[in-house]
C-alpha positions as CSV (number, residue, x, y, z in Angstrom):
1,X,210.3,10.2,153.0
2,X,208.6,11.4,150.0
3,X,205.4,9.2,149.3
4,X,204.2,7.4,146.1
5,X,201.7,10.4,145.0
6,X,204.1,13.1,145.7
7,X,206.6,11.2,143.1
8,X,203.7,10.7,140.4
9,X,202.3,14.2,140.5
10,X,206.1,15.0,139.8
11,X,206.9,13.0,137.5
12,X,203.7,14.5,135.5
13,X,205.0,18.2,136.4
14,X,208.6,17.4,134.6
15,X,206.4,15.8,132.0
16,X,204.2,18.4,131.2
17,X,207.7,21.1,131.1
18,X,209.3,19.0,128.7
19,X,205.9,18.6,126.4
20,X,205.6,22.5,126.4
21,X,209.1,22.9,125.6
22,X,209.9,20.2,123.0
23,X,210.4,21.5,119.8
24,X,207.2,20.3,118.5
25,X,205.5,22.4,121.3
26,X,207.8,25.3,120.0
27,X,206.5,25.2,116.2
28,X,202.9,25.3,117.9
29,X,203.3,28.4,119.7
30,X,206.1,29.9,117.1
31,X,204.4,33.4,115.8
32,X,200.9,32.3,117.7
33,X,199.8,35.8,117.9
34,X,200.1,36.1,113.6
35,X,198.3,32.6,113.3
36,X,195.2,33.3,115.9
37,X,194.8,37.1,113.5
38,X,194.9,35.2,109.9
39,X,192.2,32.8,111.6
40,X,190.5,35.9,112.7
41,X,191.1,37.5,108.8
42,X,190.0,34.1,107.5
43,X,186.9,33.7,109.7
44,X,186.2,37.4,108.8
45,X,186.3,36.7,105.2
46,X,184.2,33.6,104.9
47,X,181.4,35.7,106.9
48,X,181.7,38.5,104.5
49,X,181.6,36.1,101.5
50,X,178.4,34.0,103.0
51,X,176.0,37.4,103.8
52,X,174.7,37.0,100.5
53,X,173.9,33.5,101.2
54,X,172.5,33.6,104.5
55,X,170.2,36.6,103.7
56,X,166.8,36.4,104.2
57,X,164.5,37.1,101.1
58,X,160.8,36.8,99.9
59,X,159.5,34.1,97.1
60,X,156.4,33.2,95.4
61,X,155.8,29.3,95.3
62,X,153.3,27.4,94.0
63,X,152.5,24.3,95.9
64,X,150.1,21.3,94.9
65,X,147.2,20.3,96.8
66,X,147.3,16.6,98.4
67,X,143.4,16.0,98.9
68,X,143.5,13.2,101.9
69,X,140.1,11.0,103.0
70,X,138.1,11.5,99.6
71,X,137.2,7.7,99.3
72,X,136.1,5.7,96.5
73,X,132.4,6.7,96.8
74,X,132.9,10.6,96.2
75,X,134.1,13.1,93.9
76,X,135.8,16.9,94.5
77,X,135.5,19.0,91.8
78,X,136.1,22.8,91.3
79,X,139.0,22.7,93.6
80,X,142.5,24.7,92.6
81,X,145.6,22.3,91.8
82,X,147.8,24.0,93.4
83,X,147.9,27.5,96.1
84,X,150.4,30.3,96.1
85,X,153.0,30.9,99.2
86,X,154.6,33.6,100.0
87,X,157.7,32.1,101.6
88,X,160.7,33.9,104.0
89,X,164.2,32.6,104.9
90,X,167.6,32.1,103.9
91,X,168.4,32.2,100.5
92,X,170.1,29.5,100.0
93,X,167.4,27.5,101.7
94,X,164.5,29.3,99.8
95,X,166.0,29.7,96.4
96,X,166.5,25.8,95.9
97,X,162.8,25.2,97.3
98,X,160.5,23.3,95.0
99,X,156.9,22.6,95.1
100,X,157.1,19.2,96.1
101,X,159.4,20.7,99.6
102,X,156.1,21.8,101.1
103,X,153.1,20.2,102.1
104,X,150.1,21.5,101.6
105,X,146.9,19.1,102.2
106,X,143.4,19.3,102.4
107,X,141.3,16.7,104.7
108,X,137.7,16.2,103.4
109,X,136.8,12.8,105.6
110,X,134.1,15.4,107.5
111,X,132.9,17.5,105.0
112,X,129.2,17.6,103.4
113,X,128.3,17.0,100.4
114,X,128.0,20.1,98.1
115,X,130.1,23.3,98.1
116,X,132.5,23.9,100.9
117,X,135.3,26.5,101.7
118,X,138.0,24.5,104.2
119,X,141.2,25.4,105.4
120,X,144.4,23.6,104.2
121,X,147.1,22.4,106.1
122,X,150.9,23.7,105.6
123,X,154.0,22.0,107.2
124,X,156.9,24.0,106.0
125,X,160.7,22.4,106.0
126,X,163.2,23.7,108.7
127,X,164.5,27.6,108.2
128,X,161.4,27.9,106.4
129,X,158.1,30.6,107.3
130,X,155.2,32.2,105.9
131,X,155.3,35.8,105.5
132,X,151.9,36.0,106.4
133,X,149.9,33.6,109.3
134,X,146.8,34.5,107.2
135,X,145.1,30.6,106.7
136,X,144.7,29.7,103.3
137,X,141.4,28.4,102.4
138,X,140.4,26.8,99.1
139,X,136.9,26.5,97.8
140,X,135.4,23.3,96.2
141,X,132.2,20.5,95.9
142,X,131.9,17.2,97.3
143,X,129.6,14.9,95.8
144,X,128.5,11.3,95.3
145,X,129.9,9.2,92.8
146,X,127.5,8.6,89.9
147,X,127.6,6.0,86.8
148,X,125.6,6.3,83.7
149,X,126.4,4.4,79.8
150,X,127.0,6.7,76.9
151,X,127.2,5.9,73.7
152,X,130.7,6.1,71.8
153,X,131.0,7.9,68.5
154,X,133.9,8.9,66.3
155,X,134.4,11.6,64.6
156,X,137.6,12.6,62.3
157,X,138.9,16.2,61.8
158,X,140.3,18.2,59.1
159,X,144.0,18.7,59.2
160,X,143.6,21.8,61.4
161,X,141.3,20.5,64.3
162,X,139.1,23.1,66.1
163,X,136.2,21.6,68.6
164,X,133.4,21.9,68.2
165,X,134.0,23.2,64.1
166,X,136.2,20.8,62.0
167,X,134.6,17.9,62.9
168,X,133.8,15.2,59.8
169,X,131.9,11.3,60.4
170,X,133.8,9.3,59.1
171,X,132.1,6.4,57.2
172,X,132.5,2.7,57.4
173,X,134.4,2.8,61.0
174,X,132.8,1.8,64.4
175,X,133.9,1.7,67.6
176,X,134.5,-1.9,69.6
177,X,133.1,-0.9,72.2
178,X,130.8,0.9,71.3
179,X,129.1,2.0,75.0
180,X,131.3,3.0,77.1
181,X,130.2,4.1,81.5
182,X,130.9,7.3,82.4
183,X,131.9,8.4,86.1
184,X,131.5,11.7,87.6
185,X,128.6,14.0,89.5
186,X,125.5,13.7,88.3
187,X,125.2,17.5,87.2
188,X,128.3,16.5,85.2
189,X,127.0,13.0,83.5
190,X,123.7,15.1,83.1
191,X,125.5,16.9,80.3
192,X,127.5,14.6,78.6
193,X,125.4,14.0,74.8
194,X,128.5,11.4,73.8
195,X,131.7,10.2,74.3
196,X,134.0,11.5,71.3
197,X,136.5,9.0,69.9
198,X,138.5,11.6,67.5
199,X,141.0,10.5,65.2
200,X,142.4,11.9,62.6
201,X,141.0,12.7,58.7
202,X,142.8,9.9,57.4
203,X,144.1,7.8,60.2
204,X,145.4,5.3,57.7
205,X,144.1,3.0,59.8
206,X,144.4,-1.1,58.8
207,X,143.1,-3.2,61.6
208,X,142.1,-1.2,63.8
209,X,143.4,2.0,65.9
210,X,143.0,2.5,69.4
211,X,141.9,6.6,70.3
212,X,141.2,8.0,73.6
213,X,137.8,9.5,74.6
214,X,136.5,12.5,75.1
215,X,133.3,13.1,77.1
216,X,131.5,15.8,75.5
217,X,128.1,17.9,75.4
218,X,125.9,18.6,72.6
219,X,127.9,21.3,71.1
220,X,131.2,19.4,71.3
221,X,132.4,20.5,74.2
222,X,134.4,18.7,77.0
223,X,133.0,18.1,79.8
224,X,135.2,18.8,83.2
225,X,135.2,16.3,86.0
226,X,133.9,12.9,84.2
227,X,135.8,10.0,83.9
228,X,135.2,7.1,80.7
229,X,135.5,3.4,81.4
230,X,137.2,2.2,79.6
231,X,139.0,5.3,78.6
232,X,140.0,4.3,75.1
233,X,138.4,2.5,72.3
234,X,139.3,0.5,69.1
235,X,138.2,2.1,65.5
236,X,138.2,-0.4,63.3
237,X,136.8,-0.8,59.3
């Protein structure tokens, strides 16, 4: 007597037969040896055509600094914008790479005041490397906020401006304020004479005019690394 299993795992056998030699089945395996070499061709191809693309090569980029635990209370001066990394891997990963792709940051929470040299910190994105392991340092100052009040004066220029040449007083203007604070390091607020409110030789001006500052030494020039509060003035007749 032929038992339940037996009769399943034959009824599966004849199954499977007629599934392998239905015509479907047929159109499957009809010329299988041409099909499985144009996949190879095609596979072949697409490898050939991609080389280019999954090369490695070499690139220059120029990433900016992200300065992290500066605080309210301090100031970093003399420190590069941006560092220079020599970057390796595939070319359609590196080619498209922009600044903004790589992070390159600089943690001064434990640093002294005054000049420092201090590594920075690069996290690269995936299929990216350095050519070289070399740490890149960067060289800067730390120090303490300070505030000081200048005293605001305008100043017009010819129709070609050149600092500190060029430079005319206007008459019957003033400036609303006209003392303004100035933020920065003390060496730096040390050498501000005035903050410069320049407009131009004949602003036109009816009301008033609002002009940016400029915080500058005795010979008219700017002076790096200090911040005016408020930034901008009115001129007014």
């Amino acid at each position: 007597m032929v038992s339940t299993s037996d009769s399943l795992l034959e009824e599966i056998g004849r199954n499977t037969v007629r599934r392998l030699f239905s015509p479907r089945s047929w159109r499957v395996w009809h010329h299988f040896p041409q099909k499985i070499g144009a996949l190879v061709v095609a596979v072949l191809l697409w490898f050939a055509a991609t080389t280019d693309r999954r090369a490695n090569i070499t690139r220059n980029l120029e990433v900016p600094i992200e300065v992290i635990g500066l605080g309210n209370d301090r100031i970093l001066t003399d420190l590069p914008k941006t560092i220079k990394l020599e970057l390796q891997g595939a070319r359609a990963r590196v080619e498209t790479l922009e600044g903004k792709d790589v992070a390159a940051s600089l943690d001064v929470t434990d640093l002294k005041d005054g000049f420092f040299t201090h590594p920075v910190k690069i996290t690269l994105p995936d299929g990216v490397v350095r050519s070289s392991n070399q740490v890149v340092t960067v060289n800067g100052s730390l120090n303490q906020l300070a505030r000081d009040r200048v005293t605001v004066r305008i100043a017009a220029l010819e129709p070609t401006p050149a600092l500190p040449g060029g430079v005319l007083e206007p008459k019957f203007l003033r400036a609303i304020p006209d003392e303004v604070t100035m933020v920065g390091s003390q060496e730096a607020l040390d050498r501000v004479t005035y903050a410069l409110a320049l407009i131009p030789k004949n602003p036109g001006i009816g009301r008033s005019l609002e002009v940016r500052l400029l915080a500058v030494d005795a010979q008219g020039r700017v002076v790096d690394g200090v911040r005016l509060e408020p930034a901008k003035v009115k001129v007014v007749r």
